[in-house]
C-alpha positions in Angstrom: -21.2 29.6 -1.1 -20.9 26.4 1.5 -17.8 25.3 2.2 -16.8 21.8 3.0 -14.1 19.5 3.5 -12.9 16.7 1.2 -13.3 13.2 2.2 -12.3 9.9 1.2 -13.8 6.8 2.1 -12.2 3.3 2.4 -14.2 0.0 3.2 -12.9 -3.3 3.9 -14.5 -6.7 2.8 -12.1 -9.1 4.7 -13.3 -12.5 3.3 -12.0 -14.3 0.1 -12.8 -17.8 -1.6 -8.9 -18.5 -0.2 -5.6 -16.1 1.1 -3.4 -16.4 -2.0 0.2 -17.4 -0.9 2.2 -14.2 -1.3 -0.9 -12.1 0.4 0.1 -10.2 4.0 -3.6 -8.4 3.9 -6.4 -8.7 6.4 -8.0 -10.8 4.8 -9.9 -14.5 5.2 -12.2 -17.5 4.2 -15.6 -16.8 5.5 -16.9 -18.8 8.0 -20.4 -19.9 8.2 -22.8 -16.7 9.3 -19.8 -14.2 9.8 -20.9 -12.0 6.8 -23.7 -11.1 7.7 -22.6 -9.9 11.0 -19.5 -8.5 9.6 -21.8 -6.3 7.2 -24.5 -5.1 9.8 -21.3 -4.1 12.4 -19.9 -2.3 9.1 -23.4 -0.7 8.6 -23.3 0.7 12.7 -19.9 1.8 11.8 -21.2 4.1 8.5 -23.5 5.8 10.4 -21.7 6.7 13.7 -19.3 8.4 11.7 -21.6 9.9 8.7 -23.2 11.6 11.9 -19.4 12.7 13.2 -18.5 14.3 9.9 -21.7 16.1 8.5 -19.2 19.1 7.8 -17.1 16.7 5.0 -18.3 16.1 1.3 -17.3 12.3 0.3 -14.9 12.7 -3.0 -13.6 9.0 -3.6 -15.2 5.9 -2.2 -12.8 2.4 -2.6 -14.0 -1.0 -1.5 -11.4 -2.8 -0.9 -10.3 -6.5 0.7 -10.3 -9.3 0.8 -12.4 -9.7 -2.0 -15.6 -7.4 -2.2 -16.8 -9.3 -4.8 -18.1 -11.8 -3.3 -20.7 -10.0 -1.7 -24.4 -10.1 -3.4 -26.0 -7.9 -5.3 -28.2 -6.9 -2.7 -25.4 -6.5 -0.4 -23.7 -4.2 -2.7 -26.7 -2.4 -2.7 -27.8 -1.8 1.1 -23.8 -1.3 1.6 -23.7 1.9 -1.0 -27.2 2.7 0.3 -26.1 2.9 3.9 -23.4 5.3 2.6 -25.3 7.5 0.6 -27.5 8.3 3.9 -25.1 8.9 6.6 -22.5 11.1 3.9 -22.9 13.7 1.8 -21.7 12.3 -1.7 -19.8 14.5 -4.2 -22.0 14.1 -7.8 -20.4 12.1 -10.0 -17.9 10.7 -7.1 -15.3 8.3 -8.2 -16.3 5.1 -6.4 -14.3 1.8 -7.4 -15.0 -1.9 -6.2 -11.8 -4.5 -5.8 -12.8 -7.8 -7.9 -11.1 -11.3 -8.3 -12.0 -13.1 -11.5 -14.1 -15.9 -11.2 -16.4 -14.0 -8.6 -17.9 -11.6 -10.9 -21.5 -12.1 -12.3 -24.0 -9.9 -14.0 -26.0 -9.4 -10.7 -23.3 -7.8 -9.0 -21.8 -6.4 -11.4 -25.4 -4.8 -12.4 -25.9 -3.9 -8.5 -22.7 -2.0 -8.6 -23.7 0.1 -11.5 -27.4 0.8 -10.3 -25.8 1.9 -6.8 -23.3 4.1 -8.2 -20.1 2.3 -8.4 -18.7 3.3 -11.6 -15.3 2.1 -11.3 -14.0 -1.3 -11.3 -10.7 -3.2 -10.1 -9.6 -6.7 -11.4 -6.7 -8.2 -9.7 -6.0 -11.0 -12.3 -1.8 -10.6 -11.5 -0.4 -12.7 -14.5 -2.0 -14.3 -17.9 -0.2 -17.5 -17.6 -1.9 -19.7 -15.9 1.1 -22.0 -14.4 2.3 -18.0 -12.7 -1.1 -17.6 -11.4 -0.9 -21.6 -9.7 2.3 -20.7 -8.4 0.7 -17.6 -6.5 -2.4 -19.3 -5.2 -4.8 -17.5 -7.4 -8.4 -19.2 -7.7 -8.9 -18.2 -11.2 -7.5 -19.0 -14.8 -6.6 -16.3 -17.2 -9.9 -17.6 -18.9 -11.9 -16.4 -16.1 -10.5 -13.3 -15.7 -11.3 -12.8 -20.0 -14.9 -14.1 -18.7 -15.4 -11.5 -16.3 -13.3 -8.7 -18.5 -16.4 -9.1 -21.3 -19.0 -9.3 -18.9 -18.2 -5.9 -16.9 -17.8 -4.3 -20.3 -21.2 -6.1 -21.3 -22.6 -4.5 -18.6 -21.6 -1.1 -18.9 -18.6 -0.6 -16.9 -16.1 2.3 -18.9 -13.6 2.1 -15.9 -11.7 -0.6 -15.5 -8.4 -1.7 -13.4 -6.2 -4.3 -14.5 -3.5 -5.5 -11.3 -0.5 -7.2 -13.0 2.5 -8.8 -10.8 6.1 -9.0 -11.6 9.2 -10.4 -10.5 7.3 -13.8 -9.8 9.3 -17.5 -8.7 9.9 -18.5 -12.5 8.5 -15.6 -14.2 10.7 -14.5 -17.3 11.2 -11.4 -19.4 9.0 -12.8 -21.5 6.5 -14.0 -19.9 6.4 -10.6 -18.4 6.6 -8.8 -22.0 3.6 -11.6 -22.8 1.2 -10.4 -20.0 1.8 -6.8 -20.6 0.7 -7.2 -24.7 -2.1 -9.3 -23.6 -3.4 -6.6 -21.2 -2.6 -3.8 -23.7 -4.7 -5.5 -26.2 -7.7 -5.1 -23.8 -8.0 -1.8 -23.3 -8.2 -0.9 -20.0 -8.5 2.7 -18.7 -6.1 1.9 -15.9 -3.0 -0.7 -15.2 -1.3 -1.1 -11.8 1.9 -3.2 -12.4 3.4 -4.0 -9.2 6.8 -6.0 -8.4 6.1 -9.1 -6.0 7.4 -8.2 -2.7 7.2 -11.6 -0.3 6.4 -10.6 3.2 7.1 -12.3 6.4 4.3 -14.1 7.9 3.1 -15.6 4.4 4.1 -19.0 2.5 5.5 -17.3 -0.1 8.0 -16.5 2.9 8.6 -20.2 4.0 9.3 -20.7 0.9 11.3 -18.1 -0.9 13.4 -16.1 2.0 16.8 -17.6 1.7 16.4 -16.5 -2.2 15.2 -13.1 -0.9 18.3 -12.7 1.3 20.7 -13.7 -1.4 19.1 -11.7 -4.1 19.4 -9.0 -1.8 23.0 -9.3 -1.7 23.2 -10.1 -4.7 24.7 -13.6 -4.2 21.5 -15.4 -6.0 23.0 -18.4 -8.0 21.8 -19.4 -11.6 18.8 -21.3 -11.6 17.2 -20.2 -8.8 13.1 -19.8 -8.8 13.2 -15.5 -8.0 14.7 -13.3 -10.6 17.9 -11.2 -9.8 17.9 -7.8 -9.0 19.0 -6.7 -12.5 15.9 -9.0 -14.1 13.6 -7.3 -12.0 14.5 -3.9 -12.9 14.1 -4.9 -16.5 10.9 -6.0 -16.2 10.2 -2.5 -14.3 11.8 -0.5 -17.6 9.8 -2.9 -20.3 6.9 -1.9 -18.0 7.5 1.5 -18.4 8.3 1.5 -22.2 5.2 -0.4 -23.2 2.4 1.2 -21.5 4.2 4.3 -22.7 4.0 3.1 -26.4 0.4 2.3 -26.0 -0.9 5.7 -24.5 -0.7 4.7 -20.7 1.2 8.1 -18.7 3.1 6.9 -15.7 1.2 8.8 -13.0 2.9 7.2 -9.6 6.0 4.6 -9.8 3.6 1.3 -10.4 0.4 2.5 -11.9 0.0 3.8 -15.4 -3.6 5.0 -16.7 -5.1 6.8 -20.2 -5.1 10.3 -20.1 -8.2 11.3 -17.1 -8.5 8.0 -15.8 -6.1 8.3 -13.0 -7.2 6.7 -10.1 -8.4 10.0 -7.9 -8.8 7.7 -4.7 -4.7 6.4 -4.8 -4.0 10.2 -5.7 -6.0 11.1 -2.0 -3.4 8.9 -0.2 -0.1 10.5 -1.8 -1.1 14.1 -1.1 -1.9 13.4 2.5 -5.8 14.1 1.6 -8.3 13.3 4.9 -9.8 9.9 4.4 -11.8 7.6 7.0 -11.3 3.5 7.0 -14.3 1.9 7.9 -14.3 -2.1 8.7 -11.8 -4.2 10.2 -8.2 -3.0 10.3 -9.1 -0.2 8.4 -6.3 2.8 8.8 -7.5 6.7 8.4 -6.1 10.0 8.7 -8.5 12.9 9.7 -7.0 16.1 11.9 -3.4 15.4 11.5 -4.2 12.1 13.7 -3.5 8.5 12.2 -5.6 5.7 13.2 -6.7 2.1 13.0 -9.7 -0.3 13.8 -9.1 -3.5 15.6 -7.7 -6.5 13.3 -10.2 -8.8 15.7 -13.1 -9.8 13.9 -14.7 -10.8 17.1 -14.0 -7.3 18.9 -15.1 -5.3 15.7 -18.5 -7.2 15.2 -19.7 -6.4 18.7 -18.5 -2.7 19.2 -17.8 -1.6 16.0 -18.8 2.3 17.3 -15.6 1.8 18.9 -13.2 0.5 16.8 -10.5 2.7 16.9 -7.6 0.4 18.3 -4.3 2.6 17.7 -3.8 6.2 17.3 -1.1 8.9 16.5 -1.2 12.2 16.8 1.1 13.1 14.0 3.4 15.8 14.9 3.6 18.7 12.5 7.6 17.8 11.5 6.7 13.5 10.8 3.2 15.3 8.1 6.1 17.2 6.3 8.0 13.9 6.3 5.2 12.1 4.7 4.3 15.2 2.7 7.5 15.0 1.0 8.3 11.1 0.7 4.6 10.0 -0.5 4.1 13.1 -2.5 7.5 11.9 -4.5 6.0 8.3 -5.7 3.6 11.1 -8.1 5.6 11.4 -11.0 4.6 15.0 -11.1 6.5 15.2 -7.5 5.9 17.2 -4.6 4.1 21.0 -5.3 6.8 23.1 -3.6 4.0 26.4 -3.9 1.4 23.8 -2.2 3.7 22.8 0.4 4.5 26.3 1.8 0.5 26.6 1.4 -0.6 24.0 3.9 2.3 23.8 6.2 3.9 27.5 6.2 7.3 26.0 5.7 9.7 26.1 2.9 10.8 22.4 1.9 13.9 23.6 0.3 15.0 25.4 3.2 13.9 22.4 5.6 15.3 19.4 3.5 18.1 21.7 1.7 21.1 18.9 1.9 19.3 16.1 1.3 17.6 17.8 -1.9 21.0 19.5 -2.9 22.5 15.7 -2.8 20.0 13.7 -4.6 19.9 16.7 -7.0 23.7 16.8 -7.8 23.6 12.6 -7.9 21.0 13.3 -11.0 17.9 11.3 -8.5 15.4 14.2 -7.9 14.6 17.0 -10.6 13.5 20.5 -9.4 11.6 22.0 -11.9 9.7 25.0 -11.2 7.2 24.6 -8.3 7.7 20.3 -8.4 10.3 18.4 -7.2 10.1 15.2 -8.9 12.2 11.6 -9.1 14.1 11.4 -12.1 13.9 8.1 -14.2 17.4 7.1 -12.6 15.5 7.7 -9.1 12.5 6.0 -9.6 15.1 2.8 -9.5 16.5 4.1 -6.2 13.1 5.5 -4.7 13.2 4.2 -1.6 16.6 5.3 -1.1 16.1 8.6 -1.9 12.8 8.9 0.2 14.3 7.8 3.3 16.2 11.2 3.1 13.1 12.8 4.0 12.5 10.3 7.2 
């Protein structure tokens, strides 16, 4: 029987219609002719490295941005076509394509199908349209139900629905709104993430003096970010809902039906081997961490050699991750798996810090899996950087 090694893929589409004002991606407007060189440097990439890694069987694709969905359906189709020659693709391989609403259409969404994308990401963030003007979206809840009907139309049976909490002026229930409004869709998979403004953005400029008193918990009445405590209710509802209508809480912000878990997210918290390819693209093969060049300039001329920073990941920082991504799974860290790969015994290695969270009621050892308890999940980062 031939043995082979699991691989995931990650490919970056940097350009978008317009950066949205809370995003801190690598991400763009296009300018005129920069695609096209952008995709045939992408296309050199594929195949230097499909001839590197002959001995690894691709599990998960993602293409991710930016906005991949603005490419053509042509494009979507050299691009999977390119892949499909240079790396050996696992049958029935879960691939998934980001989307924004308003850039959908039934060529590309048909392309995707015909070239084996069978999994679909929507990032429509809120259903209100005065919360998705306040975060520099370039759609309307309307175009997001346009594009909703059309990938169904089409055939897609796996769809992603990105929601956003914790907005400037978003309410309880406004939040309760968006979540029945999704729910009432169907989707097979809903990632519900809390707004996090990051430096460098003008959601920054904006909003940090609120950040810093929210953080210590000094935000007046009135003020455009929710406290601490409304944030953490909207987290709970979250949780409730999508429980109520068959969603299972699989990692601390996405919720799926039952088999519908996305396998490629799943890759990243286990510490699985997966290559970036594109610009800024980060990877992990042979205990080594890497990334391309963020220069588009650099990466369209030499995109053979990419590679701008690298780690060598020391066996004691892999257990580290090990334990502090494989604890945002709900189902924990595999104790028995641990002592598998890396011949050490995490209760004997992390044994106060495990003892304390245990005794404070934040991690749950049961059996084989160490796991967050539902008070933890509220303190997760907390109790992960016990593991640092």
């Amino acid at each position: 029987m031939n043995s082979y090694k699991p691989l995931s893929l990650y490919i970056h589409i940097p350009f978008c219609v317009r950066k949205c004002l809370y995003c801190d991606f690598l991400s763009f407007p296009e300018a005129e002719g920069m695609r096209l060189r952008y995709m045939d440097a992408l296309y050199r990439e594929i195949e230097r490295w499909g001839e590197e890694l002959k001995d690894h069987k691709v599990i998960t694709v993602f293409i991710g941005g930016g906005t991949p969905s603005l490419l053509s359906g042509s494009e979507i189709m050299l691009l999977m076509k390119t892949v499909r020659e240079n790396f050996d693709l696992e049958r029935g391989a879960e691939i998934t394509i980001e989307s924004n609403p308003g850039t959908l259409s039934e060529e590309n969404l048909s392309a995707c199908l015909l070239s084996g994308i069978n999994r679909l990401s929507m990032g429509l963030q809120s259903c209100h349209n005065n919360e998705l003007k306040i975060l520099g979206r370039i759609h309307r809840f309307e175009d997001f139900l346009k594009n909703y009907t059309l990938a169904r139309s089409v055939g897609f049976q796996n769809i992603n629905i990105d929601l956003m909490s914790a907005l400037p002026h978003q309410t309880t229930q406004s939040w309760e709104d968006n979540l029945k409004q999704v729910i009432a869709l169907s989707p097979e998979h809903i990632s519900a993430y809390s707004l996090i403004i990051e430096e460098g953005t003008p959601f920054y400029d904006l909003y940090h003096r609120e950040v810093a008193l929210r953080d210590a918990d000094k935000l007046p009445a009135g003020s455009s970010l929710p406290t601490e405590d409304e944030e953490r209710e909207m987290y709970h509802l979250t949780g409730s809902m999508l429980k109520t209508a068959g969603y299972g809480r699989y990692e601390i912000s996405n919720y799926a039906l039952s088999g519908k878990e996305c396998a490629h997210n799943k890759v990243y918290w286990t510490r699985g081997e997966y290559l970036g390819l594109g610009l800024g693209a980060s990877s992990l093969l042979h205990a080594c961490r890497f990334k391309n060049t963020s220069v588009l300039k650099d990466y369209c001329v030499h995109p053979e050699n990419a590679v701008a920073e690298e780690e060598l990941l020391s066996k004691q920082a892999a257990m580290s991750e090990a334990m502090f991504l494989g604890l945002r799974l709900t189902e924990g860290v595999d104790m028995d798996a641990f002592r598998a790969r890396y011949e050490e015994d995490p209760l004997i290695l992390y044994e106060d810090w495990i003892k304390k969270m245990c005794s404070e009621g934040l991690l749950v050892l049961n059996g084989t899996h160490l796991y967050l308890s539902e008070t933890g999940l509220d303190l997760a980062n907390y109790v992960m950087g016990g593991f640092v």
